[in-house]
C-alpha positions in Angstrom: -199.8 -82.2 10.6 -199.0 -85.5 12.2 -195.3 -86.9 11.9 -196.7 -90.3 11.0 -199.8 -89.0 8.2 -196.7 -87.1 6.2 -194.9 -89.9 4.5 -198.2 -91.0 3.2 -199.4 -87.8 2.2 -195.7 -87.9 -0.2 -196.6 -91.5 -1.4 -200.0 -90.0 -2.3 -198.6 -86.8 -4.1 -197.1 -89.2 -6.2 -199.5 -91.4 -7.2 -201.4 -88.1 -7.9 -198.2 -86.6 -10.0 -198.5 -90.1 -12.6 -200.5 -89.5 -15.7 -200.9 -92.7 -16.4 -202.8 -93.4 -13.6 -206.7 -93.1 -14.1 -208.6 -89.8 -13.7 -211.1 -91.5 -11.4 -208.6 -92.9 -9.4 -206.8 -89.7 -9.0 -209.4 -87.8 -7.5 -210.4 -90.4 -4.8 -206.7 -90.4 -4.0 -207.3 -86.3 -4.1 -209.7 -86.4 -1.8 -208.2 -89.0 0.8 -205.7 -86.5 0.9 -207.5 -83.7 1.8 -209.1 -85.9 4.5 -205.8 -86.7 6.1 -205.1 -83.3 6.0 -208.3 -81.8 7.7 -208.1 -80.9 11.3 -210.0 -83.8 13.0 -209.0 -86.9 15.1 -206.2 -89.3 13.8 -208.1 -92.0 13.9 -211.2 -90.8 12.3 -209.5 -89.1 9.2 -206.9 -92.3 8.7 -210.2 -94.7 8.6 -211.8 -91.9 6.0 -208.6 -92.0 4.3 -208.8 -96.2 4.2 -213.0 -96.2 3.5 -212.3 -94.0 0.0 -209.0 -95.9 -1.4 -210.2 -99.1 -0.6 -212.4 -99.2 -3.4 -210.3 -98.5 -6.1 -207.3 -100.3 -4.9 -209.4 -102.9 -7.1 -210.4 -100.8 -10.4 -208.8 -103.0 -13.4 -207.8 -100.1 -15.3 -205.2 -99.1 -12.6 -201.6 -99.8 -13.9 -200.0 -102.6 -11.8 -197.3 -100.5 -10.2 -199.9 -97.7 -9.1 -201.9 -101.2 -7.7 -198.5 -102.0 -5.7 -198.5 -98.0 -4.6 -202.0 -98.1 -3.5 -201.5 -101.2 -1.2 -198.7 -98.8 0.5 -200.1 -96.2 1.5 -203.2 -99.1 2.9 -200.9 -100.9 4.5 -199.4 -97.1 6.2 -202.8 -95.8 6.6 -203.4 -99.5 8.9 -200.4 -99.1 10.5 -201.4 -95.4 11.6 -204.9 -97.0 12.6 -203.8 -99.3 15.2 
């Protein structure tokens, strides 16, 4: 795995450990994972990652610390990206 994807694969783990946080939201979170953790290109499985969170980063029933979470791991997916 890349040095760079494994901190966000922890800050993801942890959204994903939170009950509190929305079924729905979990299992988009879930599957960004197991994009980022598929043996493809960087750069394509980062902008995966970014295409399926960036939807729900949005959802109103998302607690406002997971929100603040979720705009993490964006702004570390981005930073990856460039």
């Amino acid at each position: 795995m890349e040095p760079k994807i494994q901190p966000i694969i922890e800050m993801i783990n942890s959204v994903l450990e939170d009950s509190s946080v929305p079924k729905n939201i979990r299992a988009v979170l879930a599957n960004a994972k197991n994009r980022l953790l598929a043996n493809e290109d960087v750069t394509l499985k980062v902008s995966a990652a970014i295409y399926l969170i960036e939807p729900v980063s949005e959802d109103v029933n998302m607690p406002a610390y997971a929100r603040t979470q979720i705009w993490g791991i964006m702004s570390a997916l981005e930073s990856i990206k460039q």
